[in-house]
C-alpha positions as semicolon CSV with decimal commas, in nm:
position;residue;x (nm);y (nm);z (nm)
1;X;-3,736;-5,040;-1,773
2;X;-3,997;-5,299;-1,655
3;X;-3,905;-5,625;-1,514
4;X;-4,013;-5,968;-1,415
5;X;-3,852;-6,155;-1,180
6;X;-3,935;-6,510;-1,103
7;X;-3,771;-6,626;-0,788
8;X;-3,698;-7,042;-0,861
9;X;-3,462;-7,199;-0,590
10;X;-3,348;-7,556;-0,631
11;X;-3,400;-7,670;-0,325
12;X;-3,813;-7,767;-0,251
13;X;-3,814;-8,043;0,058
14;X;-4,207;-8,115;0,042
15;X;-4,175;-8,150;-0,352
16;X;-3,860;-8,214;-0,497
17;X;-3,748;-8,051;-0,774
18;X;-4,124;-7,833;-0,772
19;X;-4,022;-7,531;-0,984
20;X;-3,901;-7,768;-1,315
21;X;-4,136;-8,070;-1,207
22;X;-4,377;-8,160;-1,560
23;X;-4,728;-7,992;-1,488
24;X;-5,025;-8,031;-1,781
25;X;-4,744;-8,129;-2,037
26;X;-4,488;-7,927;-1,945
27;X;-4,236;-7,768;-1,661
28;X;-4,424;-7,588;-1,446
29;X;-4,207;-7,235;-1,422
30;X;-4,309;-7,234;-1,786
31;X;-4,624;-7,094;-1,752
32;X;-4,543;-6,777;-1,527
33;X;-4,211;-6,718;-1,791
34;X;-4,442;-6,738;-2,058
35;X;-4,705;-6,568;-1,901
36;X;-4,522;-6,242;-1,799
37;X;-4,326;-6,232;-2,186
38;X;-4,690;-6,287;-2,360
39;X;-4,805;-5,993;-2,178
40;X;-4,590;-5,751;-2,317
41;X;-4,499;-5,519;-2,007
42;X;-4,172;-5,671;-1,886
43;X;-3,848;-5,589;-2,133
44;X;-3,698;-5,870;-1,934
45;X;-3,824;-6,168;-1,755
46;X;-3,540;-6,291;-1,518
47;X;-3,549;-6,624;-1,320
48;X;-3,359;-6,575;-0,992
49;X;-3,240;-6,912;-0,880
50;X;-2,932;-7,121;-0,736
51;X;-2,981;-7,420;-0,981
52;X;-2,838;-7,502;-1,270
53;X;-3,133;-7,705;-1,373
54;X;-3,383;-7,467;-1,381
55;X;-3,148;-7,199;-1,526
56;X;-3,140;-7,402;-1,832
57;X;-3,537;-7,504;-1,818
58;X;-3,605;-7,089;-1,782
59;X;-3,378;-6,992;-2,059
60;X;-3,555;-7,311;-2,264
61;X;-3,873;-7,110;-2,247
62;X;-3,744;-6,777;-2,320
63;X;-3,620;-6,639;-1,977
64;X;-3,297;-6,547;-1,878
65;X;-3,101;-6,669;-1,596
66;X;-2,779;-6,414;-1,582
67;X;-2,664;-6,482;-1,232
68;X;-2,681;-6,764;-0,952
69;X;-2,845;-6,649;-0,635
70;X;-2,594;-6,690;-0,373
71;X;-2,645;-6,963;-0,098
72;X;-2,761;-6,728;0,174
73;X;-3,075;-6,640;-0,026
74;X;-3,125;-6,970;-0,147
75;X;-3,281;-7,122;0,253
76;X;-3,567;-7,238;0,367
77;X;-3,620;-6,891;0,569
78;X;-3,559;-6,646;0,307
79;X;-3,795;-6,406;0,254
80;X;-3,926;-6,321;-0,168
81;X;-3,834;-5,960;-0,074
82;X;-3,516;-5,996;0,008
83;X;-3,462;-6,221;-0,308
84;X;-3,684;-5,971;-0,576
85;X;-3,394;-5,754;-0,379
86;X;-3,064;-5,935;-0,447
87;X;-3,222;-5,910;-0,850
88;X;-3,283;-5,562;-0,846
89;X;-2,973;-5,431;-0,701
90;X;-2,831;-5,684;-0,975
91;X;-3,010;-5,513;-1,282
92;X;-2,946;-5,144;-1,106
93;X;-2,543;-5,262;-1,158
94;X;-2,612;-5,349;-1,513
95;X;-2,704;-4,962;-1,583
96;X;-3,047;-4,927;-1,779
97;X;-3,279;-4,756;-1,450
98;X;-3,476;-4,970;-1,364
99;X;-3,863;-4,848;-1,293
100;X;-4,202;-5,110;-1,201
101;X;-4,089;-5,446;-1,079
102;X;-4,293;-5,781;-1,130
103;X;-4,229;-6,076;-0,880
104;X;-4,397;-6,374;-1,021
105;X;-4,419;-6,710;-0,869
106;X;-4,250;-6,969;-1,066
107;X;-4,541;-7,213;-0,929
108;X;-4,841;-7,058;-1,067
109;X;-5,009;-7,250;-1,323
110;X;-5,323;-7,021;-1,354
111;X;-5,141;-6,688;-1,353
112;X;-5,324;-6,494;-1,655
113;X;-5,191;-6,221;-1,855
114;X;-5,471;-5,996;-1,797
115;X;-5,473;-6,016;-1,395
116;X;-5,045;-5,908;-1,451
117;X;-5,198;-5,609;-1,663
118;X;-5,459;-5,530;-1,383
119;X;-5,158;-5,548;-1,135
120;X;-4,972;-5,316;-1,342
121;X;-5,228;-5,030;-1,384
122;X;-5,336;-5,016;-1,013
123;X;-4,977;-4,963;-0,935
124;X;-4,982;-4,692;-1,234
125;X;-5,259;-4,509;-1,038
126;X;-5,009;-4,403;-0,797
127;X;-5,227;-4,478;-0,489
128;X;-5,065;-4,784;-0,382
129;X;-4,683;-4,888;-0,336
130;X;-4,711;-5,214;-0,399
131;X;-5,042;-5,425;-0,574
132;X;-5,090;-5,827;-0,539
133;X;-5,305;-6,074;-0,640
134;X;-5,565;-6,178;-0,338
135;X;-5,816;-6,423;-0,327
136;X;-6,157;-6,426;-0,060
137;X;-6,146;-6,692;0,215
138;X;-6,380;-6,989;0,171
139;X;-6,519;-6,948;0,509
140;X;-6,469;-6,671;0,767
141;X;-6,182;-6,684;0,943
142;X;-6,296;-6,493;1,258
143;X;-6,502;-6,843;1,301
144;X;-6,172;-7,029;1,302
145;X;-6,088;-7,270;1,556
146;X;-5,758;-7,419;1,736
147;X;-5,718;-7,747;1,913
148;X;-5,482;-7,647;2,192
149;X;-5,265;-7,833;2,403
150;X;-5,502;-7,903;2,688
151;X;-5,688;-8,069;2,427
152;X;-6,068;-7,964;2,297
153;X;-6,126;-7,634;2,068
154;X;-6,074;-7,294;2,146
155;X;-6,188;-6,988;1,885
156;X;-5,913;-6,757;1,760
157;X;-6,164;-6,494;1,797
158;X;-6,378;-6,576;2,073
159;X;-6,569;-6,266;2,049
160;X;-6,721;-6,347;1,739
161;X;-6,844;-6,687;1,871
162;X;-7,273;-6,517;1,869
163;X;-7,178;-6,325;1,523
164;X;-7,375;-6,399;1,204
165;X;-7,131;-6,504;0,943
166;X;-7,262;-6,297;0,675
167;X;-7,208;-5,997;0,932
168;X;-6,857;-6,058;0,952
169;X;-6,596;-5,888;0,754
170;X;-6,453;-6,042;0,409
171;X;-6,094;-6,132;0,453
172;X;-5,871;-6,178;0,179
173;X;-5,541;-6,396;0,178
174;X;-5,222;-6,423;-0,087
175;X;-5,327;-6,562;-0,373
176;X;-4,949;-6,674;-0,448
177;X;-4,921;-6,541;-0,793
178;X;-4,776;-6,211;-0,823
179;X;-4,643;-5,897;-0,689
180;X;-4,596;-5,535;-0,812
181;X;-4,397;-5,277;-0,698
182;X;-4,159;-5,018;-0,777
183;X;-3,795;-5,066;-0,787
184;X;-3,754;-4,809;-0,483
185;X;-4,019;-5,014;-0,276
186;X;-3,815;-5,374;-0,362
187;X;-3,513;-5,200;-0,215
188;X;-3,647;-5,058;0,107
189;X;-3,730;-5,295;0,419
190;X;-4,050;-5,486;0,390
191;X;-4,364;-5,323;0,529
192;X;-4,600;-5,581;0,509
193;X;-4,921;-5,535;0,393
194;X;-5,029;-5,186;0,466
195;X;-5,267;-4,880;0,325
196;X;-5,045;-4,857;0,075
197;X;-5,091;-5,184;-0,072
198;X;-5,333;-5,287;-0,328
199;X;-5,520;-5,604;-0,447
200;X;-5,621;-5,757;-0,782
201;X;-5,899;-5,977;-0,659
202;X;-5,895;-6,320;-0,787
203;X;-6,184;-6,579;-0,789
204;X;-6,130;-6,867;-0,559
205;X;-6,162;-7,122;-0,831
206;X;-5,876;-7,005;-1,039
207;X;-5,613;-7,016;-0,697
208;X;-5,423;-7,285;-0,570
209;X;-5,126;-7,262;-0,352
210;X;-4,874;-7,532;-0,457
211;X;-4,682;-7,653;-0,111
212;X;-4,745;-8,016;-0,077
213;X;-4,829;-8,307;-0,287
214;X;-5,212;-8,271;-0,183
215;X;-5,196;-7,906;-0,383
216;X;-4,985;-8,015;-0,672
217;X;-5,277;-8,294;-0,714
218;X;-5,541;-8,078;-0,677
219;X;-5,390;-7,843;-0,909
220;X;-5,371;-8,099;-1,165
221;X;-5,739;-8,147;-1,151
222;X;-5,791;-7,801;-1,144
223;X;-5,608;-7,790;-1,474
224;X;-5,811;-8,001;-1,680
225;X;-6,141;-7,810;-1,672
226;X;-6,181;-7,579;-2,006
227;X;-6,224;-7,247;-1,770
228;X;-5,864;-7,255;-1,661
229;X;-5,764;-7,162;-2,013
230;X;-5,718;-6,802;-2,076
């Protein structure tokens, strides 16, 4: 069985109520649930979450919400893996055995069916334990500076300070929309990012991290241009 799990807790600080809040006409979770069920991989798309609110806005749009995440997994310092976790020892009590595991974020507007499908056959290569969805940097980040305390700038890689940017590696960062992995690899301890993870590599005009008011607005405008649409 193939699964998608949407982790949604009810308690956002910087954006209240984020995961149900009205985004391009409607709540905002709705386009990862409906997302993962148009793709046709997933025999169930679960929302993991601690709020009664967005239990009923998931199972509105065709998710299901068949437990309430208890309150230590429900913090501000709890790690997705540990909550894609709690869900999949949840669904390995229910009985069916439970195979490829999708952890979508309930806060991705621009998630498209056919980067999920990408995910999903990278993982089938068996080279990689785990695939996610990356995005390039929009500068280098071995040029990146810090103000320290003393005041001023400082480099955070000093030694790079005489290198050409276009002879500096690319770097690639989260692009906050999806994970893949197998049921086994959800259950063991996190390993980070390792040579046993791979990437779907997203353009950088189709990303946008949702954390603050300033992303939620620039998402918004991000929304309204024709290319966003699938």
């Amino acid at each position: 069985m193939r699964v998608a799990i949407i982790p949604a807790r009810g308690g956002s600080k910087r954006i209240p109520h984020k995961n149900i809040r009205p985004f391009a006409g409607k709540p905002i979770i709705a386009y990862s649930i409906e997302a993962a069920r148009r793709s046709g991989l997933f025999e169930r798309v679960i929302v993991s979450t601690d709020d009664e609110a967005i239990a009923q806005v998931a199972t509105q749009f065709g998710a299901e919400a068949p437990f309430r995440r208890p309150a230590e997994l429900s913090d501000d310092f709890t790690g997705t893996h540990n909550v894609v976790a709690h869900a999949v020892r949840w669904l390995g009590e229910q009985g069916p055995s439970l195979h490829e595991v999708c952890c979508l974020y309930p806060t991705a507007p621009f998630v498209r069916v056919s980067d999920i499908h990408a995910g999903y056959e990278l993982l089938g290569t068996g080279e990689y334990d785990s695939v996610i969805a990356a995005t390039t940097f929009p500068y280098p980040i071995f040029r990146a500076v810090i103000r320290p305390p003393e005041g001023g700038l400082a480099m955070v890689f000093p030694q790079h300070f005489p290198t050409r940017s276009q002879d500096l590696p690319e770097a690639l960062h989260d692009a906050g929309q999806f994970y893949w992995a197998h049921a086994s690899a959800w259950l063991a301890p996190s390993a980070g990012f390792t040579a046993r993870t791979g990437a779907v590599v997203l353009p950088r005009w189709r990303v946008q991290d949702i954390d603050t008011e300033e992303d939620w607005r620039r998402a918004e405008l991000m929304a309204r241009l024709p290319e966003m649409s699938e």
